[in-house]
MDTraj code that builds the backbone (N, CA, C; nanometers):
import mdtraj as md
import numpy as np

residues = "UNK UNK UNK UNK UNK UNK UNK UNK UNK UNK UNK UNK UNK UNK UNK UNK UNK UNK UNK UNK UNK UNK UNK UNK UNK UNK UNK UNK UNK UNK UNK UNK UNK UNK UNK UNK UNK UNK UNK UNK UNK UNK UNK UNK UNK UNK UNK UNK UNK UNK UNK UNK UNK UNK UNK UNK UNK UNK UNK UNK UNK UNK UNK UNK UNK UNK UNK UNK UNK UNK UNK UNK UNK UNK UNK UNK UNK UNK UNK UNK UNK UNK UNK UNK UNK UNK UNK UNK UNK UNK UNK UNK UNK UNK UNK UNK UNK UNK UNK UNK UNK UNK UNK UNK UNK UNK UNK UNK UNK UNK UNK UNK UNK UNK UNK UNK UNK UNK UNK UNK UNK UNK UNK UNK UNK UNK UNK UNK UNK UNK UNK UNK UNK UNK UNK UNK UNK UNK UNK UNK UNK UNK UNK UNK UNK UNK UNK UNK UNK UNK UNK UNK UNK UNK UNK UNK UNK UNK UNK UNK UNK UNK UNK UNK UNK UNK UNK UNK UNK UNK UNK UNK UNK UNK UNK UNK UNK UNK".split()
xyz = np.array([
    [-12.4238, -11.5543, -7.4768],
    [-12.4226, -11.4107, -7.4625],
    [-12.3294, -11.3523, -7.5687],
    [-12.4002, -11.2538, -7.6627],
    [-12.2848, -11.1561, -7.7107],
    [-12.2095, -11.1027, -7.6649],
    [-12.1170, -11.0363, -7.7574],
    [-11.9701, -10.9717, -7.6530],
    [-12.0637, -10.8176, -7.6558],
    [-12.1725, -10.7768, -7.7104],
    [-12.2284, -10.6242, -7.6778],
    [-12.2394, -10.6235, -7.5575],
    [-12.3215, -10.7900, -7.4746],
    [-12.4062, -10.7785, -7.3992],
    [-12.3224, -10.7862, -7.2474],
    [-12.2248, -10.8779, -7.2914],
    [-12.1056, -10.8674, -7.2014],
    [-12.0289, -10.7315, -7.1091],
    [-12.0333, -10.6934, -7.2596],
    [-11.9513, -10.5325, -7.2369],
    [-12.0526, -10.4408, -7.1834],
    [-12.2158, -10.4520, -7.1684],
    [-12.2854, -10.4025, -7.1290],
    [-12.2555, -10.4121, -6.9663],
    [-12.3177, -10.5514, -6.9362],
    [-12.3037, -10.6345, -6.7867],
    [-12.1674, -10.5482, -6.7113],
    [-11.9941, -10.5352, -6.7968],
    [-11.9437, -10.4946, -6.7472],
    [-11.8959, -10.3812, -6.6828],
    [-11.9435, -10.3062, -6.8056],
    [-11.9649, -10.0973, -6.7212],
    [-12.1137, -10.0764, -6.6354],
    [-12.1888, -10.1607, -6.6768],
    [-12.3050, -10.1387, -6.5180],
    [-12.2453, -10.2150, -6.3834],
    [-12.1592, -10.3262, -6.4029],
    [-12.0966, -10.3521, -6.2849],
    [-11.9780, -10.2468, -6.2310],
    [-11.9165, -10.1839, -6.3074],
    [-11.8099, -10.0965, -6.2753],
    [-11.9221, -9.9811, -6.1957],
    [-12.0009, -9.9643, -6.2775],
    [-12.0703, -9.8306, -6.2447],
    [-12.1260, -9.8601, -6.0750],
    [-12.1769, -9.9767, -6.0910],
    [-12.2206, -9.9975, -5.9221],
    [-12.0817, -10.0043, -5.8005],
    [-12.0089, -10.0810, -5.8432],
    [-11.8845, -10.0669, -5.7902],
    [-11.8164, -9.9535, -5.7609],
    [-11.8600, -9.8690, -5.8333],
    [-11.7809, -9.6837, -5.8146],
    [-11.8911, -9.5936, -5.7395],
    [-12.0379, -9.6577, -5.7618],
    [-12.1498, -9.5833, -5.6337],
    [-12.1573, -9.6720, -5.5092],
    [-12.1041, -9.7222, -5.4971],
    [-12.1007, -9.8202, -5.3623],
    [-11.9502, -9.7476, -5.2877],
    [-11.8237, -9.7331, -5.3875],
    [-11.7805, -9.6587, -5.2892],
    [-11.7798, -9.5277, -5.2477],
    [-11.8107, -9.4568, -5.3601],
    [-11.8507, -9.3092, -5.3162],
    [-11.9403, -9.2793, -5.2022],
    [-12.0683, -9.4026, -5.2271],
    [-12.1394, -9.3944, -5.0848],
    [-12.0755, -9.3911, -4.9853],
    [-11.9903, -9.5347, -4.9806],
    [-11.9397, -9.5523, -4.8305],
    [-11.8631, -9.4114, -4.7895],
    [-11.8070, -9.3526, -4.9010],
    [-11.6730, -9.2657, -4.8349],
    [-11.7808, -9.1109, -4.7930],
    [-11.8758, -9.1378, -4.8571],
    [-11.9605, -9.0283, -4.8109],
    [-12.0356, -8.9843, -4.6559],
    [-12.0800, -9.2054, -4.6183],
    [-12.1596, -9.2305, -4.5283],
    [-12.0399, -9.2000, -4.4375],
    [-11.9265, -9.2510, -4.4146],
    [-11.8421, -9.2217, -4.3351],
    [-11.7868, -9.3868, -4.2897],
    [-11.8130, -9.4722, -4.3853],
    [-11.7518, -9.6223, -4.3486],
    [-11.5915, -9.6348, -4.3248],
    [-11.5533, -9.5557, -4.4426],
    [-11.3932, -9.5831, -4.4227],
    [-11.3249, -9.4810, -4.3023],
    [-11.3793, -9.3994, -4.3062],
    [-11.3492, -9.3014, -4.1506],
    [-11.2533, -9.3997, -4.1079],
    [-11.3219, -9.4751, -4.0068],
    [-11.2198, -9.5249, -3.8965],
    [-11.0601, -9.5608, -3.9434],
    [-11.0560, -9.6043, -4.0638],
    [-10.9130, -9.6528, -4.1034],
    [-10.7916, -9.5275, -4.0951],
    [-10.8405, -9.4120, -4.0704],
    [-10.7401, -9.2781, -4.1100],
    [-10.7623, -9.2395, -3.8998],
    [-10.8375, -9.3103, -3.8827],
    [-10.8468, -9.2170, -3.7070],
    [-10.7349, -9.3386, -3.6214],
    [-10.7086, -9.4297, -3.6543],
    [-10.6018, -9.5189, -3.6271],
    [-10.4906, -9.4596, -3.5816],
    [-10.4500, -9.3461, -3.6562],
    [-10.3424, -9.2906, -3.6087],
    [-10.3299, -9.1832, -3.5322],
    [-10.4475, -9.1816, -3.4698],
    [-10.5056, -9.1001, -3.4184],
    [-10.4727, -9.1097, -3.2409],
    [-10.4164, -9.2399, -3.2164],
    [-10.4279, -9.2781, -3.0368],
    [-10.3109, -9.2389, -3.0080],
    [-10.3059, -9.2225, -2.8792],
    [-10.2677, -9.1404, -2.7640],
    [-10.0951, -9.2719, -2.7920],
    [-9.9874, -9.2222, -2.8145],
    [-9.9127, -9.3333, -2.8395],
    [-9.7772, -9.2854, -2.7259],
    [-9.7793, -9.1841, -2.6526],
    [-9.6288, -9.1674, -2.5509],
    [-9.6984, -9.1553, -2.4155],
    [-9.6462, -9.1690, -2.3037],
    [-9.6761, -9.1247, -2.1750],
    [-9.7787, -9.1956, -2.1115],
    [-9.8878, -9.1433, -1.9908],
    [-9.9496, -9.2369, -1.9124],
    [-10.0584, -9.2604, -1.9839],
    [-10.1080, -9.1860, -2.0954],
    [-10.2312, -9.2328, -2.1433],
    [-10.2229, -9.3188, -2.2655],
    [-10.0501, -9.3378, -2.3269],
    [-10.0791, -9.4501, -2.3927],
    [-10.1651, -9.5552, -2.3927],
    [-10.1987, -9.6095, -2.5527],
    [-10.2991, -9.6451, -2.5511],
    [-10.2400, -9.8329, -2.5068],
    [-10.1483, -9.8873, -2.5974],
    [-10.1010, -10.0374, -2.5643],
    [-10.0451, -10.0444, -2.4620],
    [-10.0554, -10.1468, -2.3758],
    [-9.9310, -10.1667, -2.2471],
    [-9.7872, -10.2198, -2.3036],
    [-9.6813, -10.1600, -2.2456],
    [-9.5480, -10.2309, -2.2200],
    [-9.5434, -10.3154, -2.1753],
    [-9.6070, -10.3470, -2.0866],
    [-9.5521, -10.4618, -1.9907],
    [-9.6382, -10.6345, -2.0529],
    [-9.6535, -10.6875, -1.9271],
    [-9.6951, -10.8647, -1.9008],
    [-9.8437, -10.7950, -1.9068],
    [-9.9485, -10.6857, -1.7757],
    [-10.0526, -10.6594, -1.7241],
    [-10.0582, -10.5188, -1.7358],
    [-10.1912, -10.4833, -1.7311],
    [-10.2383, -10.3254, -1.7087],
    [-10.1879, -10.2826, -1.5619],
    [-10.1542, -10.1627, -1.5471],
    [-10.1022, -10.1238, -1.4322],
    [-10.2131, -10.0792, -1.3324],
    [-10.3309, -10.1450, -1.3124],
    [-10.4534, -10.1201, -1.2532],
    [-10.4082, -10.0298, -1.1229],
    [-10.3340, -10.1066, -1.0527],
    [-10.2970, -9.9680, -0.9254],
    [-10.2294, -9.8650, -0.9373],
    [-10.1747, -9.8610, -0.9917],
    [-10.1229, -9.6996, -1.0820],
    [-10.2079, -9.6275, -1.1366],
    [-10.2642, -9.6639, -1.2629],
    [-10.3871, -9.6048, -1.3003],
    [-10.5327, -9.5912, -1.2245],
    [-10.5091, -9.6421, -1.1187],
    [-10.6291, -9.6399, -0.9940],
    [-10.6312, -9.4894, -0.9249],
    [-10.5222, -9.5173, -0.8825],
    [-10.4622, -9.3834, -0.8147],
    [-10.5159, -9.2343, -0.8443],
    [-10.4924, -9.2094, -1.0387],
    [-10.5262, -9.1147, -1.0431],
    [-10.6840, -9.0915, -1.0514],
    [-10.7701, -9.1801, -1.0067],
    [-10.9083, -9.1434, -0.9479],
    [-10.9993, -9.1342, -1.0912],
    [-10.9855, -9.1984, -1.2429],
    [-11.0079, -9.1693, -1.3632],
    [-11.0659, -9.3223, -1.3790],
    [-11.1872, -9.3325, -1.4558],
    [-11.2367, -9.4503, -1.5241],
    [-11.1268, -9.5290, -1.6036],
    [-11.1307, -9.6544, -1.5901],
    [-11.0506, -9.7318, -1.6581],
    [-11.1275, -9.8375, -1.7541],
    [-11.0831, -9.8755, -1.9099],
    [-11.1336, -9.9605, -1.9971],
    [-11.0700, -10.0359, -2.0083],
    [-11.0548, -10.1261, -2.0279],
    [-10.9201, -10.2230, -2.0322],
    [-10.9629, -10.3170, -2.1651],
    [-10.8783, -10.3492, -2.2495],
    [-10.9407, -10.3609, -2.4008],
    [-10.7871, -10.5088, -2.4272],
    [-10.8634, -10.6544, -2.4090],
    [-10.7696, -10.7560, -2.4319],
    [-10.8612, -10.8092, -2.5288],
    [-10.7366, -10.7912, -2.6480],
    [-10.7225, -10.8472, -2.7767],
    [-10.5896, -10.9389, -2.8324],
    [-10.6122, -10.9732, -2.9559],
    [-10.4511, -10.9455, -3.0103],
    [-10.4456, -10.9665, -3.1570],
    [-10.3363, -10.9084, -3.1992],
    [-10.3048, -10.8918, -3.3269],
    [-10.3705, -10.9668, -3.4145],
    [-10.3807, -11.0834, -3.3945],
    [-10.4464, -11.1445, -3.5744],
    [-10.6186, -11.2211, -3.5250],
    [-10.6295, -11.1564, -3.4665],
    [-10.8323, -11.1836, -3.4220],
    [-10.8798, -11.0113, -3.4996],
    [-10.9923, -11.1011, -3.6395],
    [-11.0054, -10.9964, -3.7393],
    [-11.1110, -10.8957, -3.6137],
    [-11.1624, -10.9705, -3.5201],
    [-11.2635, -10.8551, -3.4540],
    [-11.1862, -10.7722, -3.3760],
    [-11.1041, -10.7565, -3.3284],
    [-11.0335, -10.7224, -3.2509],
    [-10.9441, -10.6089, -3.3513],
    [-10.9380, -10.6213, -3.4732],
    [-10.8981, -10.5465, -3.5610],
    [-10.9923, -10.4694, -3.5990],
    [-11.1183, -10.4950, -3.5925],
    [-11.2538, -10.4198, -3.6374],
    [-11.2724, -10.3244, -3.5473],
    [-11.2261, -10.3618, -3.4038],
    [-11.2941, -10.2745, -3.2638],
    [-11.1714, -10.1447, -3.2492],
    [-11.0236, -10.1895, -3.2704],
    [-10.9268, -10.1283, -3.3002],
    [-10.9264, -9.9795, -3.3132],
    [-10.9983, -9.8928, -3.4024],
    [-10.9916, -9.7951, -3.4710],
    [-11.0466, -9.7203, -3.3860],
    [-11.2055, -9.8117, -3.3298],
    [-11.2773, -9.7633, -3.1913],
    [-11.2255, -9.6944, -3.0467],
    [-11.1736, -9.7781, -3.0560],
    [-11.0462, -9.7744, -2.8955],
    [-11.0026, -9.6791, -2.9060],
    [-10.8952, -9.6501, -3.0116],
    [-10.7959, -9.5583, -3.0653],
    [-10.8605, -9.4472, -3.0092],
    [-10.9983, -9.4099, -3.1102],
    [-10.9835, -9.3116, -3.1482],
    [-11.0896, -9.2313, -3.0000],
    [-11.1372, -9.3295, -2.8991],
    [-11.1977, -9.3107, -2.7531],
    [-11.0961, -9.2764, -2.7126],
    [-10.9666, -9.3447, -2.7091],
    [-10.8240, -9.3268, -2.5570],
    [-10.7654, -9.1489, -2.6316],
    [-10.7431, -9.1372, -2.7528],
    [-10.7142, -8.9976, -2.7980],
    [-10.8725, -8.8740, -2.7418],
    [-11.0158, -8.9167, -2.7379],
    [-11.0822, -8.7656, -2.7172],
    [-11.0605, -8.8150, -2.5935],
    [-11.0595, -8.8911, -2.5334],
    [-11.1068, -8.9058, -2.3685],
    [-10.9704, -8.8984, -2.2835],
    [-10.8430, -8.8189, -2.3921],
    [-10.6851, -8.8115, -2.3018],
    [-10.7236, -8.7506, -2.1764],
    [-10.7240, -8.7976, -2.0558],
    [-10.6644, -8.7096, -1.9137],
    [-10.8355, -8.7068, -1.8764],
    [-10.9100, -8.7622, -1.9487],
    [-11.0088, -8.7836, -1.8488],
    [-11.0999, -8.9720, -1.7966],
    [-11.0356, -9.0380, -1.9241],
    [-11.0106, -9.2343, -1.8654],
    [-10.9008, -9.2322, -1.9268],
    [-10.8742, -9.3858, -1.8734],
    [-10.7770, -9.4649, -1.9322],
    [-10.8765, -9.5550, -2.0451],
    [-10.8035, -9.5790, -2.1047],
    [-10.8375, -9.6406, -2.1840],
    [-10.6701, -9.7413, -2.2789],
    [-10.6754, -9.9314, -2.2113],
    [-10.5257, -9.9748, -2.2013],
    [-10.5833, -10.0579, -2.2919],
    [-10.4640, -10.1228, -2.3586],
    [-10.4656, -10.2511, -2.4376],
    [-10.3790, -10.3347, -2.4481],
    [-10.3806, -10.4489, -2.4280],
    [-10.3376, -10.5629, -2.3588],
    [-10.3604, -10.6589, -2.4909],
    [-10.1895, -10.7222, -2.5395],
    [-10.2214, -10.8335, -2.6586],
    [-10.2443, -10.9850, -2.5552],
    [-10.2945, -11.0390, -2.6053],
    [-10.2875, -11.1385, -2.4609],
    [-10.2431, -11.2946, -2.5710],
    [-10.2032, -11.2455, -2.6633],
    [-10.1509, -11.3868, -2.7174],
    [-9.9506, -11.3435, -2.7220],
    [-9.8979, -11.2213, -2.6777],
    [-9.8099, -11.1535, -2.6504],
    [-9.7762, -11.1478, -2.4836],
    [-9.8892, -11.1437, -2.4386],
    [-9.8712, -11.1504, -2.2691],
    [-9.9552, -11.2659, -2.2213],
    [-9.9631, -11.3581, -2.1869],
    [-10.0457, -11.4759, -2.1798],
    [-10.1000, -11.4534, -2.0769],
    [-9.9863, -11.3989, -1.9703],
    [-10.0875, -11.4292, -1.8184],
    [-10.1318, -11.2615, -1.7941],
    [-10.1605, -11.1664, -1.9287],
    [-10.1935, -11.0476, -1.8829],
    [-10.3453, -11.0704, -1.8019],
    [-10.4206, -11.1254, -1.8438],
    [-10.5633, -11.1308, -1.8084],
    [-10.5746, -11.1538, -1.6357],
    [-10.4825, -11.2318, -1.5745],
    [-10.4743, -11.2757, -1.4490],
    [-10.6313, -11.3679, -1.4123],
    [-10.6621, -11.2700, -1.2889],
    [-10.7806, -11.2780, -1.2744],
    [-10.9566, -11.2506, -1.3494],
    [-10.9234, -11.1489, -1.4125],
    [-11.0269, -11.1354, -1.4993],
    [-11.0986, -11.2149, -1.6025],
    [-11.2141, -11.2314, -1.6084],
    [-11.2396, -11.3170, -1.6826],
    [-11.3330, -11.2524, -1.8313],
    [-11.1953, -11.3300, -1.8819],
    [-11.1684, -11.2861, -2.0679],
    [-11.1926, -11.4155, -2.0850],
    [-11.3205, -11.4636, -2.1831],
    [-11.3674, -11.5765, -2.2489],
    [-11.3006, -11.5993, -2.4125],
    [-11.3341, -11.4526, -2.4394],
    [-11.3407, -11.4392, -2.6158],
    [-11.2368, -11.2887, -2.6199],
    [-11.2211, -11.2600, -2.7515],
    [-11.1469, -11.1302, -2.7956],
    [-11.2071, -11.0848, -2.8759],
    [-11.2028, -10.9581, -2.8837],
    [-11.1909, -10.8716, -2.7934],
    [-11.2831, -10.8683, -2.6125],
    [-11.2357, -10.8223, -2.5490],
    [-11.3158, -10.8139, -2.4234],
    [-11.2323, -10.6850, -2.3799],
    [-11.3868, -10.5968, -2.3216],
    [-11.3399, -10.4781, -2.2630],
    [-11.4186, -10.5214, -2.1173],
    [-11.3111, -10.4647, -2.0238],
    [-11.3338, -10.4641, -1.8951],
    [-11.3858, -10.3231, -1.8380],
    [-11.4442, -10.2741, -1.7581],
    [-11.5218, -10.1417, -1.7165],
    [-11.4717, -10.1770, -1.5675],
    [-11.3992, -9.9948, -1.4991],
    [-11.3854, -10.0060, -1.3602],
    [-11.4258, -9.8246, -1.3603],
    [-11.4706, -9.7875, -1.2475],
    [-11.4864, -9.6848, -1.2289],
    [-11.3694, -9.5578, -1.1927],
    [-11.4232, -9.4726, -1.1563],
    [-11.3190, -9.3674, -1.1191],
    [-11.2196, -9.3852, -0.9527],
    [-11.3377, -9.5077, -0.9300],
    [-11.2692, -9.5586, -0.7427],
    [-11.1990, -9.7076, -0.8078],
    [-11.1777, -9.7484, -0.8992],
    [-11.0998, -9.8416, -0.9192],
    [-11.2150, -9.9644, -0.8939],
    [-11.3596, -9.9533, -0.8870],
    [-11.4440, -10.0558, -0.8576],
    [-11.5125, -10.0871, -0.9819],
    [-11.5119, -10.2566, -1.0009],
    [-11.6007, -10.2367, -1.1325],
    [-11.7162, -10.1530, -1.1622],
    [-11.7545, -10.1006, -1.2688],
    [-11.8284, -10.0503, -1.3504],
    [-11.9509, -10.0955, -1.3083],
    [-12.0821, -10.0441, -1.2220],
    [-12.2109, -10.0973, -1.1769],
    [-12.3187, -10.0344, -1.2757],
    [-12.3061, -10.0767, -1.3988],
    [-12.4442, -10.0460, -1.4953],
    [-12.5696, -10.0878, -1.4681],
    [-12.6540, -10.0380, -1.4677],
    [-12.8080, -10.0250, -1.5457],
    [-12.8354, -10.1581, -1.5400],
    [-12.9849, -10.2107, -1.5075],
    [-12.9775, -10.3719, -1.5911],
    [-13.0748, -10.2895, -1.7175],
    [-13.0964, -10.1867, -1.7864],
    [-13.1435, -10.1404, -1.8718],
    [-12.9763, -10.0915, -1.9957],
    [-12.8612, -10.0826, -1.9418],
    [-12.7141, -10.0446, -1.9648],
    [-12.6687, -10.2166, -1.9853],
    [-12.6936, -10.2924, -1.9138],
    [-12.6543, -10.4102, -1.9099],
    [-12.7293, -10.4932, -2.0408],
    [-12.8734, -10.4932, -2.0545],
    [-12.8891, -10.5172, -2.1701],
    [-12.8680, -10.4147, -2.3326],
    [-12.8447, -10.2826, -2.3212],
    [-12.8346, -10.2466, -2.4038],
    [-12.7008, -10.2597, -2.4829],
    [-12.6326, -10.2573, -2.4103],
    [-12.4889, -10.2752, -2.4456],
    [-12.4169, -10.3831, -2.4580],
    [-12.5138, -10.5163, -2.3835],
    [-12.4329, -10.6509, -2.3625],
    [-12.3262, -10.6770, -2.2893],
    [-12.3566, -10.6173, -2.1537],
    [-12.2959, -10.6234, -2.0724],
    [-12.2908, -10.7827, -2.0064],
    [-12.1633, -10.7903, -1.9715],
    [-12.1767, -10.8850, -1.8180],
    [-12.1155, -10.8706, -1.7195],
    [-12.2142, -10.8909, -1.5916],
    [-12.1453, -10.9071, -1.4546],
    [-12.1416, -10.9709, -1.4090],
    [-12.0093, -10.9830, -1.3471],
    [-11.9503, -11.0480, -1.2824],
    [-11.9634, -11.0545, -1.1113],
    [-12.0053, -11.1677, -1.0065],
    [-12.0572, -11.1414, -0.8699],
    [-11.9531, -11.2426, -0.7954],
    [-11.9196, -11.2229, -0.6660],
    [-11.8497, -11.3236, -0.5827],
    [-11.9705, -11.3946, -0.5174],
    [-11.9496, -11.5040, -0.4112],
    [-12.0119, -11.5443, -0.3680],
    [-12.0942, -11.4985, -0.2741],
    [-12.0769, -11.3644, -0.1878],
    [-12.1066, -11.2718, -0.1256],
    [-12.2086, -11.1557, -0.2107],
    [-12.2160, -11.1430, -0.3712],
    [-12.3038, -11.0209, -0.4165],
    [-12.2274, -10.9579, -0.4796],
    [-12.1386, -10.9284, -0.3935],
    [-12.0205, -10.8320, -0.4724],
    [-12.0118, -10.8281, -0.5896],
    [-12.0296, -10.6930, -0.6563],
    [-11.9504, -10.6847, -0.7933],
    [-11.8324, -10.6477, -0.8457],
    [-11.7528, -10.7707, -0.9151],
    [-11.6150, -10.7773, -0.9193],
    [-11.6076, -10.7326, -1.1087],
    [-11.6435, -10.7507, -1.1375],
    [-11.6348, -10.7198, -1.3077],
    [-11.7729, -10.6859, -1.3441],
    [-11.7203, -10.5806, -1.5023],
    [-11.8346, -10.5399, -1.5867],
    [-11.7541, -10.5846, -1.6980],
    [-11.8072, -10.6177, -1.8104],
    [-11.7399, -10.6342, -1.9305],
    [-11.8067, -10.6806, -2.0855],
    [-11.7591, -10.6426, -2.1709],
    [-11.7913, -10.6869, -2.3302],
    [-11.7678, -10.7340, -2.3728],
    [-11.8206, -10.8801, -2.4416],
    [-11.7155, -10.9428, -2.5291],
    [-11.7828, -10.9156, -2.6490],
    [-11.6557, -10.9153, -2.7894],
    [-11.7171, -10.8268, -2.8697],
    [-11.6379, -10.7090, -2.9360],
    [-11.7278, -10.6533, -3.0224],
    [-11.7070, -10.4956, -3.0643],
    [-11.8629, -10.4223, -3.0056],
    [-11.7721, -10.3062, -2.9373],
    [-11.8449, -10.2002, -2.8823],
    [-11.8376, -10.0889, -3.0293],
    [-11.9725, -10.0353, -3.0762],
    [-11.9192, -9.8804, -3.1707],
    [-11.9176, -9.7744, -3.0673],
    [-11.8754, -9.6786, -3.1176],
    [-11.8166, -9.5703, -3.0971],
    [-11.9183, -9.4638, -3.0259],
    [-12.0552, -9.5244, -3.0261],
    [-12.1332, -9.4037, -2.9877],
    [-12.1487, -9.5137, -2.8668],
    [-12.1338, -9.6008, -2.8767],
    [-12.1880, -9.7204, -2.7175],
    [-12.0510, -9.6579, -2.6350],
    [-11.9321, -9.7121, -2.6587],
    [-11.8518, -9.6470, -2.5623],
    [-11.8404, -9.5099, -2.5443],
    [-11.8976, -9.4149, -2.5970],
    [-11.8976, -9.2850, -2.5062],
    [-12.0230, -9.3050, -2.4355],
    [-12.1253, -9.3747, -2.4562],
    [-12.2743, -9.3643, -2.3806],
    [-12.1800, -9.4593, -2.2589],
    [-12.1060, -9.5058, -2.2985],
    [-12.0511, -9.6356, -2.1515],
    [-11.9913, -9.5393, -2.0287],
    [-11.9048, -9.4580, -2.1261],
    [-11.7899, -9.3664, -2.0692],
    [-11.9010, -9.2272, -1.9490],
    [-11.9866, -9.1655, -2.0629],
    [-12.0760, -9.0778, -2.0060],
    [-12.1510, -9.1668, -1.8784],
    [-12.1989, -9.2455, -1.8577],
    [-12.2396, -9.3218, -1.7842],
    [-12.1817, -9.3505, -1.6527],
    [-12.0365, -9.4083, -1.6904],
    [-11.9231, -9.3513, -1.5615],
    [-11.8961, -9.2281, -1.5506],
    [-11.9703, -9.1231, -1.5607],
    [-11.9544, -8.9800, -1.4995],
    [-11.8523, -8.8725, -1.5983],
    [-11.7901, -8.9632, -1.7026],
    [-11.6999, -8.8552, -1.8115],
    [-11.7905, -8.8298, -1.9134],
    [-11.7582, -8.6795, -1.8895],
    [-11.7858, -8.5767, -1.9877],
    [-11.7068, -8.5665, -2.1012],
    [-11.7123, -8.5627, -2.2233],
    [-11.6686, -8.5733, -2.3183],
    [-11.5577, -8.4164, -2.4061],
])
top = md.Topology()
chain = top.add_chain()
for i, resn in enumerate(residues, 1):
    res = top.add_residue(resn, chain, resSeq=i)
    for name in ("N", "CA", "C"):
        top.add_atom(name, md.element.get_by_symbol(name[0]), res)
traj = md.Trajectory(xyz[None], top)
């Protein structure tokens, strides 16, 4: 190869490289990285827990849908779903919870629940009862439920990244209005 042809190859690669990101910043890809700072970070609707566990009977109480979102810091999906969460627990302040739980930071946060993989979001309703979706909600979203030996439903949950239009269709679904 000549060095013309070189120097050719290299400003059509620049050139694609500079419409690939203009696209993205157009389509709205990088969005999420600036809405990060966006979550609910003092008081009861903080978005991370303090503690070991989510305060499920506390946050029961006030009669509000609960998400419960166990991840942790260096699981890249869990960094991908991140921005998601955020930027759900900030529009949806004072009408769910929406908690997050590092669970390589709290080991025995999970307790009972059953967290396979990370991220996993847990679904409970506004009565503190799991989340009873759709089996049309259950496959769309990739849901699973969870049953005792009796029928009962004890868990709803995701493992995974949920986007941003699935968890408000999740949220609307448990009865919040947006």
């Amino acid at each position: 190869m000549n060095k013309k042809t070189v120097q050719i190859i290299v400003v059509a690669i620049i050139i694609v490289v500079i419409g690939g990101v203009v696209y993205a910043k157009k389509s709205g890809v990088f969005n999420h990285f600036s809405e990060v700072e966006t979550a609910v970070t003092e008081g009861k609707f903080k978005y991370e827990v303090d503690g070991d566990a989510i305060p499920y009977d506390e946050l029961f109480k006030d009669k509000l849908p609960v998400i419960a979102v166990y991840g942790t810091e260096g699981c890249p999906a869990c960094k991908q779903f991140e921005p998601v969460a955020m930027k759900i627990n900030k529009e949806f302040e004072g009408k769910a919870y929406i908690k997050y739980v590092d669970v390589w930071k709290h080991q025995g946060a999970t307790g009972n629940i059953p967290v396979r993989v990370i991220p996993t979001q847990v679904f409970f309703d506004k009565d503190g009862k799991a989340f009873n979706p759709t089996a049309e909600e259950v496959k769309r979203f990739g849901l699973v439920t969870y049953k005792n030996n009796d029928g009962k439903l004890m868990y709803t949950t995701h493992e995974g990244i949920l986007s941003y239009d699935d968890m408000v269709a999740i949220l609307e679904s448990m009865g919040v209005k947006k």
